[in-house]
DRENVEX-632095 format. One record per residue: x negated, y negated, z of N, C-alpha, C, CB in turn. Coordinates in Angstrom, 2 decimals, always signed. Glycine has a CB too. Example, Ala and Ser with C-alpha at 12.3 -4.5 7.8 and 13.67 -1.06 7.14 Angstrom:
2
{fise {-13.19,+5.69,+7.80},{-12.30,+4.50,+7.80},{-13.20,+3.30,+7.80},{-11.31,+4.47,+9.05}}
{fise {-12.85,+2.25,+7.08},{-13.67,+1.06,+7.14},{-12.90,-0.03,+7.87},{-14.08,+0.60,+5.72}}
This chain:
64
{fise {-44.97,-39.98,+198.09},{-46.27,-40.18,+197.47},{-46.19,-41.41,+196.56},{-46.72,-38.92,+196.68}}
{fise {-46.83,-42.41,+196.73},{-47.41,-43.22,+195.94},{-48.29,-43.34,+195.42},{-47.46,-43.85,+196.14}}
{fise {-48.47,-43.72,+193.65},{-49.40,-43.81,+192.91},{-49.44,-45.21,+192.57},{-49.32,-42.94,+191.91}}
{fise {-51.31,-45.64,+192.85},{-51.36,-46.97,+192.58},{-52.03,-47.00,+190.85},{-52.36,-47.76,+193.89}}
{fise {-51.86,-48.56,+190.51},{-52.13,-48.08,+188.98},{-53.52,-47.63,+189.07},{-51.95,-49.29,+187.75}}
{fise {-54.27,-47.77,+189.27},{-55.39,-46.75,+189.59},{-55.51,-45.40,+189.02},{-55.38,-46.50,+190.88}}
{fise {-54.35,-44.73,+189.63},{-54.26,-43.50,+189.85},{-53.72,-42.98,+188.45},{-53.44,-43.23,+191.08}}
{fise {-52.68,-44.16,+187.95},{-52.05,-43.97,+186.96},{-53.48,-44.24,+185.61},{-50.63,-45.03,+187.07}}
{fise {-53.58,-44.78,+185.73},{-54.59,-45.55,+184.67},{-55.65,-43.98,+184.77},{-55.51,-47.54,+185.41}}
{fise {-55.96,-43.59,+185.37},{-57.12,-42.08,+185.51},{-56.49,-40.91,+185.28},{-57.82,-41.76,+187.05}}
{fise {-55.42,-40.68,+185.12},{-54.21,-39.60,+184.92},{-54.47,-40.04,+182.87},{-52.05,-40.24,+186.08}}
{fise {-54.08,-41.14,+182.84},{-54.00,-41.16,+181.58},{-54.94,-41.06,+180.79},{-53.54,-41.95,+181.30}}
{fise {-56.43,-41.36,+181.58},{-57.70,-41.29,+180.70},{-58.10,-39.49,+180.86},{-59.12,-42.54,+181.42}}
{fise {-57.60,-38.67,+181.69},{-57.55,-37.52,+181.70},{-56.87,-36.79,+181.07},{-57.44,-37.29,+182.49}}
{fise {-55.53,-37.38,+180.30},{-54.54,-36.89,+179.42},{-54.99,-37.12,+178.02},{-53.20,-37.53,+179.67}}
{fise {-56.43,-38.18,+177.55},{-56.79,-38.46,+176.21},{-58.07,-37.21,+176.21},{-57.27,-40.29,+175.91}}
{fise {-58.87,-37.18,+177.64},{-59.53,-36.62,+177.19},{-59.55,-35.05,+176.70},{-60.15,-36.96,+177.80}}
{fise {-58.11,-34.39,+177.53},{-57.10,-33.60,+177.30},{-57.28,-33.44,+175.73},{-55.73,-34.17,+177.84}}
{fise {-56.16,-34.52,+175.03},{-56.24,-34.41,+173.76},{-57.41,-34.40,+173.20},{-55.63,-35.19,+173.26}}
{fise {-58.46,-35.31,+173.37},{-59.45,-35.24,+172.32},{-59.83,-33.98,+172.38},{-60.58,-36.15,+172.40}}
{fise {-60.07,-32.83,+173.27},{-60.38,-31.69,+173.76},{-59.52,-30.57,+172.71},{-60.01,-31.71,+175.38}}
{fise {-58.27,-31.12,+172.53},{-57.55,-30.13,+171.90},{-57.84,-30.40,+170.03},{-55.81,-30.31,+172.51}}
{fise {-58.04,-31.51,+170.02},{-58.50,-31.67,+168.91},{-59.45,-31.49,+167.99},{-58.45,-32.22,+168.91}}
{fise {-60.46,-31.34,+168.83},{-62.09,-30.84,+168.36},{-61.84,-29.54,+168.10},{-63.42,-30.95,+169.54}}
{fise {-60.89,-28.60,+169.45},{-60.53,-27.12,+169.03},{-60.01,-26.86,+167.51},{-59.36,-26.62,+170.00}}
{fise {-59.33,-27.81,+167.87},{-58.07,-27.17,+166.42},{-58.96,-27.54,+165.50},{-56.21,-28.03,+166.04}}
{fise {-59.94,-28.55,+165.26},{-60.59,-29.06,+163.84},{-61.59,-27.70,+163.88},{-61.53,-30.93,+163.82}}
{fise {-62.49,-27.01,+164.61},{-63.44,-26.26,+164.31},{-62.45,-25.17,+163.93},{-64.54,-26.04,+165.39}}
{fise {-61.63,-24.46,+164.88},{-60.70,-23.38,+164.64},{-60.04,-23.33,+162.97},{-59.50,-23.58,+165.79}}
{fise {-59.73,-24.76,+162.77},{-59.44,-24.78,+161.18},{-60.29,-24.91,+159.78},{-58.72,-25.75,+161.07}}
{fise {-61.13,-25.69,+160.50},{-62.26,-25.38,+159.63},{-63.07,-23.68,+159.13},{-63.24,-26.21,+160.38}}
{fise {-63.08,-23.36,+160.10},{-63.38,-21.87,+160.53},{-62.20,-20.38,+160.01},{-63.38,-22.03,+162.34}}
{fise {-61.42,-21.40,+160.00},{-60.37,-19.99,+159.91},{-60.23,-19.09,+160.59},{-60.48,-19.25,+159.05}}
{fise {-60.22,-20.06,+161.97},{-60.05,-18.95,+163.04},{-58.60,-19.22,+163.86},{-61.44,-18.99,+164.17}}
{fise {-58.31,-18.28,+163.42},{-56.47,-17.73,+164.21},{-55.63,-17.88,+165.57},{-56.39,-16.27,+164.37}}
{fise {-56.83,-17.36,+166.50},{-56.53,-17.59,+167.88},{-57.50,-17.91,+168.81},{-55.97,-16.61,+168.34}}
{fise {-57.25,-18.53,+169.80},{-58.17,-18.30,+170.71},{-58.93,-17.01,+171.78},{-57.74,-19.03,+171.24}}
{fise {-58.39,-15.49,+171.44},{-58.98,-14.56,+171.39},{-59.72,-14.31,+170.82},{-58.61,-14.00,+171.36}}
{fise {-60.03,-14.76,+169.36},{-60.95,-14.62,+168.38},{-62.03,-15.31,+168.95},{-60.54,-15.08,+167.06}}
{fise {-61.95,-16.73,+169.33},{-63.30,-17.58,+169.85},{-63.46,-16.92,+171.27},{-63.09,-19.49,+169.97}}
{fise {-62.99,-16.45,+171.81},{-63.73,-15.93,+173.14},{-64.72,-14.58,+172.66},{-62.41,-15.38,+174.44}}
{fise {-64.00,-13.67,+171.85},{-64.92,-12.49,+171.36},{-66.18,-13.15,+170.65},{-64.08,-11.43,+170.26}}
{fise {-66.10,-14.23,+170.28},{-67.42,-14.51,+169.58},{-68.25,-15.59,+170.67},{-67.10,-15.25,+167.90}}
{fise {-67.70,-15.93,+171.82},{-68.08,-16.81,+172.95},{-68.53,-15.65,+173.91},{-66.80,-17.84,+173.56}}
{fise {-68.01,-14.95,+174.43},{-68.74,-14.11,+175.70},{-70.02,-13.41,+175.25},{-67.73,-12.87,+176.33}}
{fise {-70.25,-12.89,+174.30},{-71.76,-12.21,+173.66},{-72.81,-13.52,+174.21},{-71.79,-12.00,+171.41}}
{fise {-72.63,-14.52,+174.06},{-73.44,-15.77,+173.90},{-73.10,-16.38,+175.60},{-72.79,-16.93,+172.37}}
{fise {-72.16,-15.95,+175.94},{-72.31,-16.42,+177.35},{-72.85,-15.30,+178.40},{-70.90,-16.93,+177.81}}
{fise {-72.67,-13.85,+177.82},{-73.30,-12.39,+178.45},{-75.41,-13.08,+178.54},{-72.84,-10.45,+176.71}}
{fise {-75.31,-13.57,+177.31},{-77.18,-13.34,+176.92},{-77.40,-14.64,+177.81},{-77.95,-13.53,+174.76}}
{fise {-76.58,-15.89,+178.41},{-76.93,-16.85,+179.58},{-76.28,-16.72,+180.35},{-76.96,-18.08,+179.50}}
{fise {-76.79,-15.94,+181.37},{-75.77,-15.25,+182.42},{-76.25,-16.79,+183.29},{-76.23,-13.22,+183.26}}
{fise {-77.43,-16.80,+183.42},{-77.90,-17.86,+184.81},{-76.94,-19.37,+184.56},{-80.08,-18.35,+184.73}}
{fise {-76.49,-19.28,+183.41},{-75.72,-20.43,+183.85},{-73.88,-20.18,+183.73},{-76.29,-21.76,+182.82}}
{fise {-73.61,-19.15,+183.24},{-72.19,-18.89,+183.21},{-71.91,-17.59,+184.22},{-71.72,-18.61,+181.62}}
{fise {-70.82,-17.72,+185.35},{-70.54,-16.81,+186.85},{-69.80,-15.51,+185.41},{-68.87,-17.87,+188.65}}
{fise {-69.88,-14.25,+186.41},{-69.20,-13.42,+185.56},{-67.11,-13.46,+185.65},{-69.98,-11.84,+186.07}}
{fise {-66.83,-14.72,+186.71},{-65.78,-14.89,+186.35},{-65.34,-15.33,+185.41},{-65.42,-15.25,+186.89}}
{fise {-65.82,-16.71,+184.90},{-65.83,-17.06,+183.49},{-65.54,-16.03,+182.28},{-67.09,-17.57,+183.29}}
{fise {-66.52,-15.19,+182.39},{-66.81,-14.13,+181.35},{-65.77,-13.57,+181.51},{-67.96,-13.21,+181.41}}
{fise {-65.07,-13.19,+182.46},{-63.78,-12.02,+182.46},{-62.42,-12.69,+182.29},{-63.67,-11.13,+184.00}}
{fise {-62.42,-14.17,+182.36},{-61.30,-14.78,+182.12},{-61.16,-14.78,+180.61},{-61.27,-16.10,+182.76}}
{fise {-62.29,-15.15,+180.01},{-62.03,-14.97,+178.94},{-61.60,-13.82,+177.74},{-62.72,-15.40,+178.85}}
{fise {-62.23,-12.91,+178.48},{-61.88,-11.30,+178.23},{-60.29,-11.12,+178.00},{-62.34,-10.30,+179.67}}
């Protein structure tokens, strides 16, 4: 398998957006004083139960 820089160059803009992703978590989670990410799903599925038409009930149970 060969990767052209292309491939490389889109890997890496997928690895920032990665981070920025983890970062927004951890800033609300700390701001919040919230512990784990079990905690934000129990307060995420109520709110994804009441918009079912746009969230599958797999979603909902992964998070469970």
């Amino acid at each position: 398998m060969d990767m052209k820089k292309e491939d490389v160059i889109e890997i890496a803009e997928g690895l920032r957006l990665i981070e920025e992703g983890v970062e927004r978590i951890q800033t609300v989670m700390k701001e919040r004083k919230i512990r784990s990410i079990k905690d934000v799903a129990a307060q995420l599925i109520p709110i994804f139960k009441s918009d079912d038409d746009s969230l599958s009930e797999s979603v909902i149970q992964h998070l469970e």
